[in-house]
N, C-alpha and C positions, 0 to 999 in steps of 0.2 A: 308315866302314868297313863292307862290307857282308859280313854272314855272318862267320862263324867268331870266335874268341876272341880272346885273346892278353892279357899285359903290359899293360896302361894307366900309363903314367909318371905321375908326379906334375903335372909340366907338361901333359900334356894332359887331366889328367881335371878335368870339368865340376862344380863342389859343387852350381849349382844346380838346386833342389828342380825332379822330375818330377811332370807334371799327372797324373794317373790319371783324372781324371774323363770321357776317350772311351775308357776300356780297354774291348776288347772282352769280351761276357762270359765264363765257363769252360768248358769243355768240356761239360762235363755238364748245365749249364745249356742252351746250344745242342741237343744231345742230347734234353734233353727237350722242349723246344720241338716241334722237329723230330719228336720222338715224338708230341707232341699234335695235329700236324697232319695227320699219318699216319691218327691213330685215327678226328679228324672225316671225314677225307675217307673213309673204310671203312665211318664208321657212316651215309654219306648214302647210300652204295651198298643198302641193305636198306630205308631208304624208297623209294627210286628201284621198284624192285625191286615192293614193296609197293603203291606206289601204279599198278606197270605191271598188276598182279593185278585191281586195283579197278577201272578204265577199260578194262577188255577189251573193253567196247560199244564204247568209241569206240578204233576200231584207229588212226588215226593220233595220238592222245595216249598210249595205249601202247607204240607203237614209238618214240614220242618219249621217254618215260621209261624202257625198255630202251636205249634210244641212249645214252643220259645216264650210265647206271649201268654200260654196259661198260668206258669209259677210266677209271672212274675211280681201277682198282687200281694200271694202267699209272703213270696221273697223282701217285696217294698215293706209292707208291715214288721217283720221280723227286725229288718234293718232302720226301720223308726222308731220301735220302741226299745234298740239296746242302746243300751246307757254306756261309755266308759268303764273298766272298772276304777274302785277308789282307792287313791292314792292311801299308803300307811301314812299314819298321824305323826310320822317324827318331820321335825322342823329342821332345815336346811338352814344352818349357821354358816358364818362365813370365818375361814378359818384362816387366819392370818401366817404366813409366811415365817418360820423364827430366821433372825439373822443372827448371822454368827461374830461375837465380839475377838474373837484370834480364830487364827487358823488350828484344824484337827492335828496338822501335822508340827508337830514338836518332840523337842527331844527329853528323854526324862532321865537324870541321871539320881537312880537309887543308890544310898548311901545307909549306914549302918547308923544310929546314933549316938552308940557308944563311944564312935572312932575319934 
């Protein structure tokens, strides 16, 4: 059933145990992820920056580390506000092993019943 609520009868509802262990993690945990990759990518921007300052002799190493440190606010933002995508809604059951009570390999001797 996808989306929305409803009723679960007794007949249809599942006892067994849910796996939890690929649960995505929570909100805020993502969030801050997301926060800390934001701050690296802002804080390379002022070496970038720094180091365009120091190499001013050599202008094409400078214009190359000004190049570098222009996208990279564009870049930080993009990369803070993607989300994950979301997992599909089916539930990870844990599926039990069947054991086998004889072996497959037997012999079958067919016989007529009239005989």
């Amino acid at each position: 059933m996808a989306g929305g609520g409803g009723v679960v009868k007794g007949s249809e509802r599942d006892d067994t145990p849910v796996l939890i262990t690929e649960a995505e993690p929570s909100y805020d945990e993502q969030f801050a992820a997301r926060k800390r990759k934001y701050m690296i990518m802002m804080g390379l921007r002022l070496p970038c920056l720094l180091l365009a300052g120091l190499t001013y002799q050599i202008p094409w190493l400078a214009l190359g580390f000004v190049a570098l440190s222009v996208p990279l606010p564009w870049a930080a933002v993009l990369i803070a506000n993607d989300r994950p995508p979301r997992k599909s809604e089916q539930v990870n059951r844990y599926q039990r092993e069947a054991k086998a009570i004889e072996s497959t390999d037997r012999q079958v001797i067919d016989s007529d019943p009239r005989e």
